[in-house]
N, C-alpha and C positions, 0 to 999 in steps of 0.2 A: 693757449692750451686747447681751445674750443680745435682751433686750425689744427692742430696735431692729430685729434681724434679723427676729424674729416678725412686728414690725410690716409690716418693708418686705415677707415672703412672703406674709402673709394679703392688703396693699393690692396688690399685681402680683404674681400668680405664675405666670405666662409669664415675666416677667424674672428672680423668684428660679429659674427652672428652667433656664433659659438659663445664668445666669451658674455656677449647682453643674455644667452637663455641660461647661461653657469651663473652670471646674477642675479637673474627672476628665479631659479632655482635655491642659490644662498636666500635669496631673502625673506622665498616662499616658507625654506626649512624653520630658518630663527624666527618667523612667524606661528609656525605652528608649537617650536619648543617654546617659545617666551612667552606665547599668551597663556597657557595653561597655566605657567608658573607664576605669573603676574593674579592671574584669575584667582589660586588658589593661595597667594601671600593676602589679596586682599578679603576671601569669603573668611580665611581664620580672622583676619581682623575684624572682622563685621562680627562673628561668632563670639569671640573674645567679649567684644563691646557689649553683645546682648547679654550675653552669663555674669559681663561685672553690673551692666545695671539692673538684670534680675539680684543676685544678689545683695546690691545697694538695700533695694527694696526688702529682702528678705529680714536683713541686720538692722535697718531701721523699723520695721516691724514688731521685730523680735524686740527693740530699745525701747519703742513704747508701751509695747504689754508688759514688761519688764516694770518701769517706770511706775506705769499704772496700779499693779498688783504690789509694790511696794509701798506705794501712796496708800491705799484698801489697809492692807496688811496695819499700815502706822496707826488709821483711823480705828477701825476693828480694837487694836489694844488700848488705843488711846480712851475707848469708848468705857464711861463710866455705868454703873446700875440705876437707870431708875431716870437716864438722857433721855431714850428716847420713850417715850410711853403712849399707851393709847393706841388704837388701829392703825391711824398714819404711822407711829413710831414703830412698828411691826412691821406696818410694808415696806417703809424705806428701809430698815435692817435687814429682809429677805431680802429686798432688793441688790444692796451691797453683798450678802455672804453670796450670793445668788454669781453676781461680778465675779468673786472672787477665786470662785468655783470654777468660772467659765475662763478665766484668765488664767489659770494651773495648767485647766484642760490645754487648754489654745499652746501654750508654751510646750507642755509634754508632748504634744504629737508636732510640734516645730523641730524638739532637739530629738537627737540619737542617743538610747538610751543605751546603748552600749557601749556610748566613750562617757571615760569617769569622769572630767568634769562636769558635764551635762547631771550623771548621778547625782554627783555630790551638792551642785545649783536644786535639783530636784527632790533631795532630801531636808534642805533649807529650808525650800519654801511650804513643802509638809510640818515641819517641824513648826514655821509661824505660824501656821494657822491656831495651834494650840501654845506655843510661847504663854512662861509668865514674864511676870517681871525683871525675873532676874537674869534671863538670859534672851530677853526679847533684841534687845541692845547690840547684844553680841553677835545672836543670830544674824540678825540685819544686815548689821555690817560687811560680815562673812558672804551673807549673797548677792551685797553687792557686787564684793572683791570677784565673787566668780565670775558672776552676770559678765564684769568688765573684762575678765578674762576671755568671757567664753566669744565675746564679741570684737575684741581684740586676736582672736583666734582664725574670728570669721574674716574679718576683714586681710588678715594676711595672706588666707587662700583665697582670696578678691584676690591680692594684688598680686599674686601666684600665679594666676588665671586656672585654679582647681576648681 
């Protein structure tokens, strides 16, 4: 095959030079289409990849302020008159309502208050703060179910790539 080529350049070589600068031409062209296109299938994937591990982070975040402020929430009702007493017993209860306060906060400017389950998780955890007994229980429960919603929500626009 090699012999064939020699043959056909030494018999025409005005057409073996033709046809080698139409090949550095093909191959310049599909260089210059493909790399753009290869460039720009891999910057979405690198893109993609940072937005799901921001995200990651965001929904585990969100799990454990979650988690925490339910914990708070249990202790708080759980808490009988006359536990904790005395100065120490004062500052550690500011200290937790203090938590507890700041873990609403943290959560409310996390979610979007204008989609309704977010509302309705946010209405819940108003509502515990003043919960009695009889529908402490209840309450709870309920935000968990959302929390798990709402997170379960998150994670599907993760794997969305939203």
């Amino acid at each position: 095959m090699f012999k064939a080529f020699q043959d056909f350049a030494s018999a025409t070589p005005a057409a073996f030079s033709a046809i080698a600068a139409l090949a550095a031409a093909v191959t310049a062209l599909a260089a210059v289409i493909i790399t753009p296109i290869i460039t720009y299938i891999i910057s979405r994937n690198q893109v993609r990849a940072t937005l799901v591990s921001a995200n990651q982070v965001w929904i585990n975040a969100l799990r454990d302020e979650l988690a925490e402020l339910f914990e708070l929430l249990e202790w708080q009702h759980f808490l009988r008159p006359g536990t904790l007493n005395g100065e120490e017993g004062y500052r550690y209860w500011a200290e937790k309502r203090s938590r507890i306060r700041f873990l609403i906060n943290k959560i409310k400017l996390r979610l979007n208050p204008k989609e309704p389950d977010r509302q309705i998780l946010l209405e819940y955890l108003s509502k515990l703060q003043s919960a009695d007994e009889s529908n402490f229980y209840e309450l709870m429960e309920s935000a968990v179910a959302k929390g798990q919603e709402i997170l379960k929500a998150e994670w599907r626009r993760v794997e969305k790539g939203q």
